[in-house]
Backbone bond lengths (Angstrom), bond angles and torsions (degrees), N, CA, C in turn:
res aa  C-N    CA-C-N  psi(-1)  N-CA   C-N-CA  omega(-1)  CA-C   N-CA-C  phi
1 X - - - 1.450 - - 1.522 110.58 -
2 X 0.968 113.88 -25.49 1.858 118.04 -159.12 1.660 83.55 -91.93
3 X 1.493 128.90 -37.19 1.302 125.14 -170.07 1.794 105.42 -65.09
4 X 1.214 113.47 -22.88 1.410 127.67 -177.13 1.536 109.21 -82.53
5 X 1.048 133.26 -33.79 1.174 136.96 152.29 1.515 115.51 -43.80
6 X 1.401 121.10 -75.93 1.268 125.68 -172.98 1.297 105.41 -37.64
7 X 1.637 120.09 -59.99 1.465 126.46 -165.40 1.947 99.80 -73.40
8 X 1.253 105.09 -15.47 2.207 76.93 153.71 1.410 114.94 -93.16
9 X 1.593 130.49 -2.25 1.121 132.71 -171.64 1.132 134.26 95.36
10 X 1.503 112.06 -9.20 1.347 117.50 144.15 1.762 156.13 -31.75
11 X 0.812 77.74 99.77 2.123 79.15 -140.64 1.814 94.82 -83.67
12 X 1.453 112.21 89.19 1.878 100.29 -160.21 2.022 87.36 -112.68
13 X 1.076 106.52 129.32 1.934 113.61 163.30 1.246 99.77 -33.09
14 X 1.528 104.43 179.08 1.673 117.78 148.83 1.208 116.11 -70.77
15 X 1.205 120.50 -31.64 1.457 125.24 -173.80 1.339 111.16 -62.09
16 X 1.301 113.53 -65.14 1.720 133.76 167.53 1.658 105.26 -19.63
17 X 1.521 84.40 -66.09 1.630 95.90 176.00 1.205 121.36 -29.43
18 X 1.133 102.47 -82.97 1.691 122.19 165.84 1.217 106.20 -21.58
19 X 1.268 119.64 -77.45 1.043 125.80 -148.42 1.683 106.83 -70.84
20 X 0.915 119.04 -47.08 1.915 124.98 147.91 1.811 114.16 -22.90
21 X 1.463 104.40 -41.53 1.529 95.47 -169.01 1.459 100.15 -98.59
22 X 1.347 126.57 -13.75 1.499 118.86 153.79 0.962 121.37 -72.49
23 X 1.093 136.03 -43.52 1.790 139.23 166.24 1.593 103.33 -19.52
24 X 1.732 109.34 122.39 1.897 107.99 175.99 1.304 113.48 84.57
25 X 1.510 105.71 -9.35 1.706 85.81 -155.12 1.520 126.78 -76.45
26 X 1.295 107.98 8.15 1.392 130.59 -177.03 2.087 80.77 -74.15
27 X 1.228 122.21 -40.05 1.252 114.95 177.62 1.330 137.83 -53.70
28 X 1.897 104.44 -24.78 1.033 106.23 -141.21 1.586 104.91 -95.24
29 X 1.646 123.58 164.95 1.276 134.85 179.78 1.419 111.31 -119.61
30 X 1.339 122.73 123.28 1.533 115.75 171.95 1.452 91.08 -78.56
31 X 1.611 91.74 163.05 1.321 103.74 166.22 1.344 124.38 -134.24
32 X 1.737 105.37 135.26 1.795 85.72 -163.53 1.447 90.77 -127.03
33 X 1.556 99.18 155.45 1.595 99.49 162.12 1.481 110.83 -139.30
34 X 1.349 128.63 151.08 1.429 148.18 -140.97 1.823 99.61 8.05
35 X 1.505 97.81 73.52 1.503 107.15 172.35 1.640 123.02 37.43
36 X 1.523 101.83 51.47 1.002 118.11 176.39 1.968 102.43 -139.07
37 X 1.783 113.62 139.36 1.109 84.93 175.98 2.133 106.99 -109.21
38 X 1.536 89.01 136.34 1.173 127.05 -170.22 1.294 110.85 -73.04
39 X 1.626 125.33 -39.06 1.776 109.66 -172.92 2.004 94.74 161.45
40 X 1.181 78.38 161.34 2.151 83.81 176.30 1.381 107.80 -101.21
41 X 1.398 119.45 159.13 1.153 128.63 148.08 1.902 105.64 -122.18
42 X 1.352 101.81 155.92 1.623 103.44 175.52 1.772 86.49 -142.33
43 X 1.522 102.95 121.24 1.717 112.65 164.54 1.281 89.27 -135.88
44 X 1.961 96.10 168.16 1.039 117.37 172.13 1.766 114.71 -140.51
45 X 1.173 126.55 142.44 1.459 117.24 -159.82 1.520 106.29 -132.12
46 X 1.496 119.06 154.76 1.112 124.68 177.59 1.744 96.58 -162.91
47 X 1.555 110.83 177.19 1.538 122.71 -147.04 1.755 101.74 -62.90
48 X 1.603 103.00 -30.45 2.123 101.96 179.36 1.566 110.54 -96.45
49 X 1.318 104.02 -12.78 1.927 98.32 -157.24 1.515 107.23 -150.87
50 X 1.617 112.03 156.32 0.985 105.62 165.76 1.518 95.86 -143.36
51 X 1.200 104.02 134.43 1.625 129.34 175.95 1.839 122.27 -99.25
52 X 1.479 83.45 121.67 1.553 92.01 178.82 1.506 114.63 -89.24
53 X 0.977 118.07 115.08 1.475 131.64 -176.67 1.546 114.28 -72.21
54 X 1.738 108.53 -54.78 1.442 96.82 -179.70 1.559 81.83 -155.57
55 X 1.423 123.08 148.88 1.209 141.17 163.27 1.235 123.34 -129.86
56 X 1.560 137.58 108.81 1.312 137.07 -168.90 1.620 105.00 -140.62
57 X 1.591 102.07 138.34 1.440 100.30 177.69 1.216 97.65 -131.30
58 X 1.413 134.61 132.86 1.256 151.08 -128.04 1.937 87.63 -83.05
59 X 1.258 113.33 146.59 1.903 101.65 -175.95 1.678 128.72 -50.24
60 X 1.497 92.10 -43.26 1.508 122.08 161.86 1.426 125.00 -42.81
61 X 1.274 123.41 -28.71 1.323 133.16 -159.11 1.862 92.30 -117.26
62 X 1.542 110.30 -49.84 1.622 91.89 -171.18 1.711 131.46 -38.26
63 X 1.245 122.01 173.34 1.066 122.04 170.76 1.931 119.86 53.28
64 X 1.468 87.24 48.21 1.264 101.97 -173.57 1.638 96.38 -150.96
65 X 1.018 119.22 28.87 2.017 121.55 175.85 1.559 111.16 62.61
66 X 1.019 120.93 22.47 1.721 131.51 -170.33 1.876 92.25 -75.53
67 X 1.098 99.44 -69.10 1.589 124.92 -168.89 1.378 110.83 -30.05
68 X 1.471 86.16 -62.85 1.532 124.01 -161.55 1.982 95.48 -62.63
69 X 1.344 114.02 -78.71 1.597 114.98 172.28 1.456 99.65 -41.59
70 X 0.812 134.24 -23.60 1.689 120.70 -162.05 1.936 83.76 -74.70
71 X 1.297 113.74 -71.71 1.334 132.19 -166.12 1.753 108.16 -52.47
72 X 1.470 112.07 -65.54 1.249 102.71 163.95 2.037 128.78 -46.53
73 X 1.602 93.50 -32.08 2.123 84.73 -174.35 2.168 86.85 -68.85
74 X 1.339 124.38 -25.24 1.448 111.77 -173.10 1.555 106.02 -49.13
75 X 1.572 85.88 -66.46 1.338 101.18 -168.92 1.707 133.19 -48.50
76 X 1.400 105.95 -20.30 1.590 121.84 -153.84 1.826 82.30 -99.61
77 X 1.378 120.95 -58.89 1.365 117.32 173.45 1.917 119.50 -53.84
78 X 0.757 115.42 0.57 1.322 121.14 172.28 1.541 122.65 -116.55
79 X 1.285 120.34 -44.84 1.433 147.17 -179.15 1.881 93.47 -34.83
80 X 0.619 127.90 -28.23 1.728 115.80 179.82 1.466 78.89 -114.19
81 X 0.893 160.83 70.91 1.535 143.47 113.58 1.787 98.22 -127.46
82 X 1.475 115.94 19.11 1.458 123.99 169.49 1.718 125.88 33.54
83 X 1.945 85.27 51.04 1.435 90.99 -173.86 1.382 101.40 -118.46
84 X 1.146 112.36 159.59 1.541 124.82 -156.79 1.235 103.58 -108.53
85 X 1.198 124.35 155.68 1.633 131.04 166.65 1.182 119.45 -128.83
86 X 1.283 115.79 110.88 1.873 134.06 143.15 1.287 147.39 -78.94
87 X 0.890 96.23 147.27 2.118 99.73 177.83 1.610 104.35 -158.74
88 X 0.988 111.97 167.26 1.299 130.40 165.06 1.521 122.83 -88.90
89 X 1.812 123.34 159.68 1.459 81.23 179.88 1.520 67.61 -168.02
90 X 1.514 116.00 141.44 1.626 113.43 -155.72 1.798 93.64 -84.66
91 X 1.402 113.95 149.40 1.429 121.96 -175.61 1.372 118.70 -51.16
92 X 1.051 142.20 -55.70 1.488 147.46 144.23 1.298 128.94 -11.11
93 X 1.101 102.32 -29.53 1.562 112.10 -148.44 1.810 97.66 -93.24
94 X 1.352 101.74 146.03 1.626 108.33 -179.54 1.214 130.74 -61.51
95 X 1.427 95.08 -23.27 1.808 118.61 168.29 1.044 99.23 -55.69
96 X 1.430 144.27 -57.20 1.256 120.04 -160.18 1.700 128.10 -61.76
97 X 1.337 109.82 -11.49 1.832 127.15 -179.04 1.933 79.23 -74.48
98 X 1.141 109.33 -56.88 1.241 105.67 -164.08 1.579 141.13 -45.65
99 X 1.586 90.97 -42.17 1.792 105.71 170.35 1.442 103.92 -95.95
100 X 1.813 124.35 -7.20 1.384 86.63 154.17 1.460 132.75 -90.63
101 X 1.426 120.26 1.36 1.345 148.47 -168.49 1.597 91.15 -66.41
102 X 1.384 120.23 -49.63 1.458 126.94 -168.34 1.573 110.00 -113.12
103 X 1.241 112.38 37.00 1.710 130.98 157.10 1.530 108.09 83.74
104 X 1.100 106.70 3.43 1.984 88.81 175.80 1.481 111.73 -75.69
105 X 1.079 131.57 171.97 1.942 145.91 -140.32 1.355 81.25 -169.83
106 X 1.918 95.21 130.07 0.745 113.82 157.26 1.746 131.62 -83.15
107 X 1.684 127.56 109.01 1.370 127.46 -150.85 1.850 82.54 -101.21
108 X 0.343 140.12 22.30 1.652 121.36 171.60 2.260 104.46 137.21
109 X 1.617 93.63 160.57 1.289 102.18 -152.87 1.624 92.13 -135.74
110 X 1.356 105.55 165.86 1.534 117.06 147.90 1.021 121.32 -146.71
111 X 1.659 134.69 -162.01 1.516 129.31 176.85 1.457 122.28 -38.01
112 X 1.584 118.24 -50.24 0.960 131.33 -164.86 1.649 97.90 -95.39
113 X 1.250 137.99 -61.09 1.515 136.00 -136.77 0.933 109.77 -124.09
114 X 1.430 134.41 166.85 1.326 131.99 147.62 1.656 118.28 -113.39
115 X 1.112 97.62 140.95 1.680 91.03 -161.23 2.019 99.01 -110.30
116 X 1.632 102.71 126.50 0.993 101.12 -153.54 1.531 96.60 -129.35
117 X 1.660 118.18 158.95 1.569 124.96 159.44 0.967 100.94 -171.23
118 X 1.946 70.53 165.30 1.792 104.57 -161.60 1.785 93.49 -104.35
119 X 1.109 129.02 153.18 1.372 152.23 -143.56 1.598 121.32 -133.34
């Protein structure tokens, strides 16, 4: 992930770092599967939206439907209370094939990100 940074040009310390992956973390959820832990998510929710803060699935584990159930159980528990979910997700990055694979739109961008939701 930190290698994904550099290549948008983001030039962040260790500290930064750090301090980036503590940010929310009162939010955050490990995620495990067959009692193993698999990767974090950090959201945050309120009455229209729910925002994904950070989503990581350990390299080992991707591309195995982890992601994907993680995002769909959000979505399906909310979907009758017609709330939407966003995150950011830096342009480069492989994630982005990924959340559009499972319907998020990209609504607007900046240098670094594209800021995207699913509906």
């Amino acid at each position: 992930m930190y290698k994904l940074f550099q290549d948008e040009g983001l030039k962040l310390s260790e500290n930064e770092h750090i301090e980036r992956v503590k940010a929310f973390f009162n939010y955050a959820y490990i995620i495990w599967n067959a009692n193993q832990r698999v990767g974090l998510i950090k959201y945050t929710e309120n009455d229209e939206e729910i925002k994904i803060i950070q989503f990581q699935i350990l390299p080992e584990f991707q591309r195995n439907g982890i992601g994907q159930k993680i995002i769909e159980s959000i979505y399906s528990k909310n979907k009758n209370l017609r709330k939407s979910i966003k995150l950011k997700v830096l342009k480069n990055s492989p994630a982005v094939k990924f959340y559009k694979n499972l319907g998020f739109k990209i609504y607007d961008n900046d240098k670094f990100e594209y800021h995207m939701q699913l509906s």
